[in-house]
VEXDREN-2710 file (C-alpha; in Angstrom, 1 decimal):
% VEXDREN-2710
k/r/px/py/pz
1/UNK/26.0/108.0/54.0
2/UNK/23.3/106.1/52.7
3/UNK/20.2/107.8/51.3
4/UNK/16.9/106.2/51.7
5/UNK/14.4/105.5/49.3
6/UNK/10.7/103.9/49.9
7/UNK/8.5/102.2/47.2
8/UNK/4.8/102.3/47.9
9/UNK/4.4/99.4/45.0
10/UNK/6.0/96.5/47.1
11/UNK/3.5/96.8/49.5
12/UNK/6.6/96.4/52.5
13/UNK/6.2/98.0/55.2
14/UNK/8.2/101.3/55.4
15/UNK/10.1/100.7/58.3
16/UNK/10.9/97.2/57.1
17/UNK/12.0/99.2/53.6
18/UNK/14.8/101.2/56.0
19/UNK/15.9/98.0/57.4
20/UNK/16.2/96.0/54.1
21/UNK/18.1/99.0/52.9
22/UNK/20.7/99.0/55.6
23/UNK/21.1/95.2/55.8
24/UNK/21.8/95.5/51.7
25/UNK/24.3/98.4/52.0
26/UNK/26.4/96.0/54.9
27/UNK/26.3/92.9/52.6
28/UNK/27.5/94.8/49.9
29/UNK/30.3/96.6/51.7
30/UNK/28.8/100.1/51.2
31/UNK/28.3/100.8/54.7
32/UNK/31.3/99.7/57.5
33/UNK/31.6/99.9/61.3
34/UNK/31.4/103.6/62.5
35/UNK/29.5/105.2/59.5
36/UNK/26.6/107.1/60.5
37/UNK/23.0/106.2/59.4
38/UNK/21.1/109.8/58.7
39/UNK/19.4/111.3/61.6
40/UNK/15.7/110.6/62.0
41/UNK/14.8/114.1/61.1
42/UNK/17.0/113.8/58.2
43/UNK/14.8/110.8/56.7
44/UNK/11.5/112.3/57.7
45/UNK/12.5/115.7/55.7
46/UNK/13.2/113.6/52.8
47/UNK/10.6/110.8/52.5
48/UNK/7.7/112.7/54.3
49/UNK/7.2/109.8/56.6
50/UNK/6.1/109.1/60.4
51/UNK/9.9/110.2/63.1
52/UNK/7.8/106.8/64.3
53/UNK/8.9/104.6/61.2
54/UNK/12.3/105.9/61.5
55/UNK/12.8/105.3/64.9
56/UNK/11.2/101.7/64.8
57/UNK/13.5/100.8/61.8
58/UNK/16.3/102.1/63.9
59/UNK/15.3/99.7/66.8
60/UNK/15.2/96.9/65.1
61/UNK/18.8/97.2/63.6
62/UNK/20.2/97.7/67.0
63/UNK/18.2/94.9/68.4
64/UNK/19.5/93.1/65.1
65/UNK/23.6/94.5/66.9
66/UNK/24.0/96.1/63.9
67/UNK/23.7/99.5/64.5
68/UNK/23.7/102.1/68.0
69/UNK/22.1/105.0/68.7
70/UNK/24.2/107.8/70.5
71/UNK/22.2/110.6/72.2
72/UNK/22.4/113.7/71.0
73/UNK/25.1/112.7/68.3
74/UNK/23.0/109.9/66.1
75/UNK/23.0/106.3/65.3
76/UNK/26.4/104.3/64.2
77/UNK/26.8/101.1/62.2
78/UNK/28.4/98.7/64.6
79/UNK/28.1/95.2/63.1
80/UNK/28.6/94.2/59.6
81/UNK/27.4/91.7/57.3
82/UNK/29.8/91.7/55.0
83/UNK/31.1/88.2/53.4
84/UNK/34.3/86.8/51.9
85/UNK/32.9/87.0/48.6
86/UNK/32.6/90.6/48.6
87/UNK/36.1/90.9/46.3
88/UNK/34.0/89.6/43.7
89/UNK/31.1/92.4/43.4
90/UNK/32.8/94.6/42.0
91/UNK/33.3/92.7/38.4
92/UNK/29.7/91.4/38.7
93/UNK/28.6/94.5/39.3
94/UNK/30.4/95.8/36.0
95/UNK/29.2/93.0/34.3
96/UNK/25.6/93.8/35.5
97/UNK/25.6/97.3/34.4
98/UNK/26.3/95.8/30.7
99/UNK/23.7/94.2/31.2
100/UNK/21.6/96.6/32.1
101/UNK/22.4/99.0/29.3
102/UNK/21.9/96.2/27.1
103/UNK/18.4/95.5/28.7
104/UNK/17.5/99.7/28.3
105/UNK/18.6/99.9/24.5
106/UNK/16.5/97.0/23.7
107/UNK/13.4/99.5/25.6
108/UNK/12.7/98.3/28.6
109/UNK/11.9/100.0/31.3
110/UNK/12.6/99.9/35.1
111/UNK/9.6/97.3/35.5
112/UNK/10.4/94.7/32.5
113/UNK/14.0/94.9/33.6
114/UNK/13.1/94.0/37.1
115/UNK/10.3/91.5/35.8
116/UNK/12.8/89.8/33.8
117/UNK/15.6/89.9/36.3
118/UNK/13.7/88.3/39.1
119/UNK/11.8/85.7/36.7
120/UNK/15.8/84.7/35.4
121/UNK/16.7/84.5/38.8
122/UNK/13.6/81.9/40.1
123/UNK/14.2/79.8/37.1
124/UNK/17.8/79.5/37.7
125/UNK/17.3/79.2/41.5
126/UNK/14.7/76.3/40.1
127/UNK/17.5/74.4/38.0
128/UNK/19.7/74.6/40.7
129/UNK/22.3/77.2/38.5
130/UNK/21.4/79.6/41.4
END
């Protein structure tokens, strides 16, 4: 089941935060047709947010025919958005964690890393390598 997490820094809307996560979790293959998303209370026990923000979230992705809310029972993945190139995650993401462990023993934290990841990935995206 996936576990939600908000960050107040992005300045994304919270619901919009719920729905990036999901769509992230079916691209990756982390969550597939018939897995169950947490129950609204469940999320507003554990991020102290609006049932509101939940529920809105929750709309969109079935309006999106990704997921379906059952009454009384909870809301179900029903799409996916999965790609053929989803074999190959699994060595990039080993790869990734090198070089993540790299980045932290040369000291930096969770911001640099991110900083330099995303400034990497423009440039390359800028060359055309991305």
């Amino acid at each position: 089941m996936i576990e939600f997490q908000l960050d107040t820094r992005t300045g994304v809307a919270p619901y919009l935060q719920l729905v990036h996560q999901v769509r992230r979790a079916l691209k990756l293959g982390l969550l597939h047709e018939g897995d169950q998303l947490p129950t609204v209370k469940e999320v507003v026990a554990r991020l102290a947010i609006n049932p509101n923000t939940v529920l809105k979230a929750y709309r969109e992705l079935e309006h999106d025919d990704l997921v379906a809310a059952r009454p009384g029972i909870g809301t179900f993945v029903t799409g996916t958005l999965s790609d053929p190139s989803l074999a190959a995650h699994g060595p990039l993401r080993q790869e990734l964690h090198r070089w993540l462990a790299k980045a932290r023993r040369a000291g930096l934290d969770d911001e640099s890393i991110e900083a330099l990841f995303r400034d990497s990935f423009r440039s390359a995206h800028e060359e055309g390598v991305a």
